[in-house]
N, C-alpha and C positions, 0 to 999 in steps of 0.2 A: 422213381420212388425215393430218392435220397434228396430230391431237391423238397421233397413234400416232407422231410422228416422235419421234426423240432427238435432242435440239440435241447438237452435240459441240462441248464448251469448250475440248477440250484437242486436238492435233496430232500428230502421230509424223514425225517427216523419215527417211526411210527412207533417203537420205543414198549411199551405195556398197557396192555388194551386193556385199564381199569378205567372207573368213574374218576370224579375232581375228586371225593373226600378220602379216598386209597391214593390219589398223588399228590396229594397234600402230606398224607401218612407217609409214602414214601420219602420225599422229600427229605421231610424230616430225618427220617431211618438212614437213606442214604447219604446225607447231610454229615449226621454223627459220627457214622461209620469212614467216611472220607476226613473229617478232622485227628480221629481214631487215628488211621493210618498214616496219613502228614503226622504227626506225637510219635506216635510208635518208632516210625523208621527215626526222626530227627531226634529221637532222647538215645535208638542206638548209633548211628553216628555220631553225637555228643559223647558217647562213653568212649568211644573207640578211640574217636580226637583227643579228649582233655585224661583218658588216664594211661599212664605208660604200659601197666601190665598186658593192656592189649592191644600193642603195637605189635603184634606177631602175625604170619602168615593166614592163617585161618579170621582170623578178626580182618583183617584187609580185604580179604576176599568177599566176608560179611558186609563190610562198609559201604562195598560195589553192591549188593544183593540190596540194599539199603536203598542205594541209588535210583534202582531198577526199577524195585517196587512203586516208592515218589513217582517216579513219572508216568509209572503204568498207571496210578490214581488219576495224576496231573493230565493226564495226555484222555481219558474217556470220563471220568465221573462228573466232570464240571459240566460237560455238553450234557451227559445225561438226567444232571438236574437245572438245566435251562431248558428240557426236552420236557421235563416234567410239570416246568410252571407254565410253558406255553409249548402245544403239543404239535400245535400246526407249523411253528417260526421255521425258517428253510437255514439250511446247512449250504455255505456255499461250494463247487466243485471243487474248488481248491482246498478248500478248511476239510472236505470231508478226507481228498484223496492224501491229503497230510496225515489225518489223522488216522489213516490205514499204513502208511509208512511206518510213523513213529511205534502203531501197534504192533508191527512184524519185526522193528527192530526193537524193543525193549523185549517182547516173546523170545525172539531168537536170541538174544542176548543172555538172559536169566536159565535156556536149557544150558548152555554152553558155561557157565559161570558155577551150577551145580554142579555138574561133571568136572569142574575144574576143584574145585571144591572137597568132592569126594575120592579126587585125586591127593589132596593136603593131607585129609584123614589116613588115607592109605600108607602115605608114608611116615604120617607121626604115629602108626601104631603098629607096623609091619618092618620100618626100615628108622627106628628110632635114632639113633646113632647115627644115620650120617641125614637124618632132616633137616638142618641147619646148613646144611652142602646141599642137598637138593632143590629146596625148597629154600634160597638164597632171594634174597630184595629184588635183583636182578631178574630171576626168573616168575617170581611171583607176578611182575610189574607186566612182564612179557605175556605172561596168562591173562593176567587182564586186560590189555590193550588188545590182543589178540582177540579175546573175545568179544569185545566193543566192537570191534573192526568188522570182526566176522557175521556179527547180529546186522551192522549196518548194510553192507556187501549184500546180503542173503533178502534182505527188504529192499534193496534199492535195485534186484533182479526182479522183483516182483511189481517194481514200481514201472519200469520202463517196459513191460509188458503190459499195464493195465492202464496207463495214458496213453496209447493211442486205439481203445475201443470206443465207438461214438453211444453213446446216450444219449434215445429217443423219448424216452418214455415208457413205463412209467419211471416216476418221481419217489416214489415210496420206497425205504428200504424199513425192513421188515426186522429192524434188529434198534437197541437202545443205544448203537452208537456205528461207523461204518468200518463193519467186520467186511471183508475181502470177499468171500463167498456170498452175502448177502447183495453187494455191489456188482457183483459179476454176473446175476442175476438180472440186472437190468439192464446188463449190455445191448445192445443192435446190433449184434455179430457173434461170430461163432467162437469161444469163451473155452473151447477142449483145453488148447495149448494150457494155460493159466490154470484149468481146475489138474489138471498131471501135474502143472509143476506148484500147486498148492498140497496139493499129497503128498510128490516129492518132496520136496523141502520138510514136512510134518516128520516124514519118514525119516529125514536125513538129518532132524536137530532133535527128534523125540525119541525113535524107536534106537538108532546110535549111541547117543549119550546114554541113553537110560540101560542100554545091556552094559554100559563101559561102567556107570556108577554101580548095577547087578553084582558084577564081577568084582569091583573095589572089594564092596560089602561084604560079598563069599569070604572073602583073602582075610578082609579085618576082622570076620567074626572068628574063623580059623584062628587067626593069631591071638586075640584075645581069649581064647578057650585053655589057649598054651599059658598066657599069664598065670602064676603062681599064686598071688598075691590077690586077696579079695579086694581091697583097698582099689591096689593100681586098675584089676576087673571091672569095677563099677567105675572108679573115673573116667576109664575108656570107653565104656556104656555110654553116660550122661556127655560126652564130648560128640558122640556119633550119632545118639536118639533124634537131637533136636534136629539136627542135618536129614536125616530120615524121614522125618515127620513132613520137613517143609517139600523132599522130594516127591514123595506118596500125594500130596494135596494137588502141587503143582503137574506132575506128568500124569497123575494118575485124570485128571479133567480134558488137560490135555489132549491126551489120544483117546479118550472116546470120542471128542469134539469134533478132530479132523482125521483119526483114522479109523472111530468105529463103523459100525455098519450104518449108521446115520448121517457118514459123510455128505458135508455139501448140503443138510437140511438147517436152516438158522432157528427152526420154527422150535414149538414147546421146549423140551425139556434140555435140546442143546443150548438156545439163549440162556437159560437161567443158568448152565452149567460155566455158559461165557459172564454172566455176574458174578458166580463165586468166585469165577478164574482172575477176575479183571478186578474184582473189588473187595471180596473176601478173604484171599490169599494175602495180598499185599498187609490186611491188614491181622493175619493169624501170624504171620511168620516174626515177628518182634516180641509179638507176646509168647509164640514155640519159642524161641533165645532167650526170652526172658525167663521164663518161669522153669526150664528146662536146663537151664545153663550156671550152672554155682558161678565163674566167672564173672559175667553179667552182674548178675544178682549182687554180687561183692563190690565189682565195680559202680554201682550204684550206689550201693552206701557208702563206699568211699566218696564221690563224688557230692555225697550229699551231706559227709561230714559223720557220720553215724557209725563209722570203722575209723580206727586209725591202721594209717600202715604200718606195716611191721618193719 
């Protein structure tokens, strides 16, 4: 039976089962919204680079989240608007199993990066006074490297598990770009090992982190309750909302995706929950820092000539 199998080198993303004149619309739509996000993330890395005031902890940490985003655009939206102008063109085995790499390492990257994050807030608002000892260039550097590291590591386990299953056939994956679950589907072999440790790993950078960022949050709302001072109250507010907002969007898609009860299905309403996660996100979170962030906002017109500084 194995000599009569056909290896399949090549992929089809079957992508959104609409007419031409809805992927045309799309296009478009998707199109916007991927320039959207290249702008958004590259005007907040331009702030962060070109003004001093926000060469501090938390802004470095953002400049990484900045990163993340770009490439989570770079790494799915282009294939899924050349998936749109021609719906048949084949993905080759390699371009595909890359482009599940990069997507488990920028994922596992960005859980790990917010938790590190909401680790910064914690102690610029709970342990003020010795933040500049804790939260020191040195260790900040070491949080981020460490996170890169560990998003890499955490994808490149999952990589060396899913090159050596053979695919027979079919050809078709049932998603707008190659999500892991969707490609594991078409294996020629038995796929348990990899969907446990697709769970695990969910489990272990989603449901983890996000009790660790829970807990931050308890501690900082505690502390900030004790602030005296409306003033200092609402700036600690407006310094934590927007960090909240981008965590709620991203974990909250998240774990319905790969830990709700719909686990392991790519079909309805999880793929489009994978568009907003993969294309939506990236491009909300610049504008949640923007609009949300007096910082930002000031940094902007500074940069733009429109403040002077003080």
């Amino acid at each position: 039976m194995a000599n009569n199998q056909t290896v399949v080198r090549e992929f089809i993303l079957m992508g959104f089962p609409v007419g031409p004149d809805m992927r045309m619309f799309l296009f478009g739509l998707f199109s916007l919204l991927y320039a959207f996000t290249l702008m958004g993330n590259g005007v907040i890395l331009g702030l962060i680079c070109l003004d001093s005031r926000l060469h501090t902890p938390m802004y470095f940490f953002l400049s990484h989240l900045a990163i993340v985003d770009i490439s989570y655009a770079c790494n799915t939206v282009p294939q899924m608007l050349a998936n749109l102008l021609d719906p048949v063109k084949p993905l080759s085995y390699a371009g595909c199993i890359t482009q599940t790499f990069l997507f488990l390492t920028f994922a596992h990257t960005e859980c790990l990066l917010l938790m590190v994050m909401s680790y910064d807030r914690y102690v610029a608002i709970c342990h003020p006074l010795r933040y500049s000892v804790i939260m020191s260039w040195k260790v900040c550097i070491t949080l981020a490297v460490t996170s890169w590291a560990l998003g890499y590591l955490l994808a490149l386990v999952h990589l060396f598990l899913l090159l050596p299953l053979p695919f027979c056939g079919p050809q078709k994956i049932n998603h707008f770009f190659c999500e892991i679950i969707a490609i594991l589907k078409l294996a020629c072999a038995d796929t348990h090992v990899n969907e446990i440790l697709v769970l695990a790993g969910a489990v272990s950078v989603l449901v983890g982190p996000f009790f660790s960022i829970v807990i931050s949050y308890i501690r900082i709302i505690c502390a900030i309750l004790h602030i005296q001072s409306g003033e200092g109250r609402q700036k600690a507010f407006s310094t934590c909302s927007s960090h909240l907002c981008v965590v709620g969007l991203f974990y909250g898609t998240a774990i319905i995706m790969y830990i709700g009860p719909k686990h392991g299905n790519p079909k309805g309403e999880q793929k489009y929950l994978l568009l907003f996660h993969s294309l939506f996100n990236p491009m909300l979170n610049p504008l949640i820092y923007s609009l949300r962030n007096n910082e930002v906002k000031s940094a902007l017109k500074r940069v733009l000539g429109k403040e002077r500084p003080s």
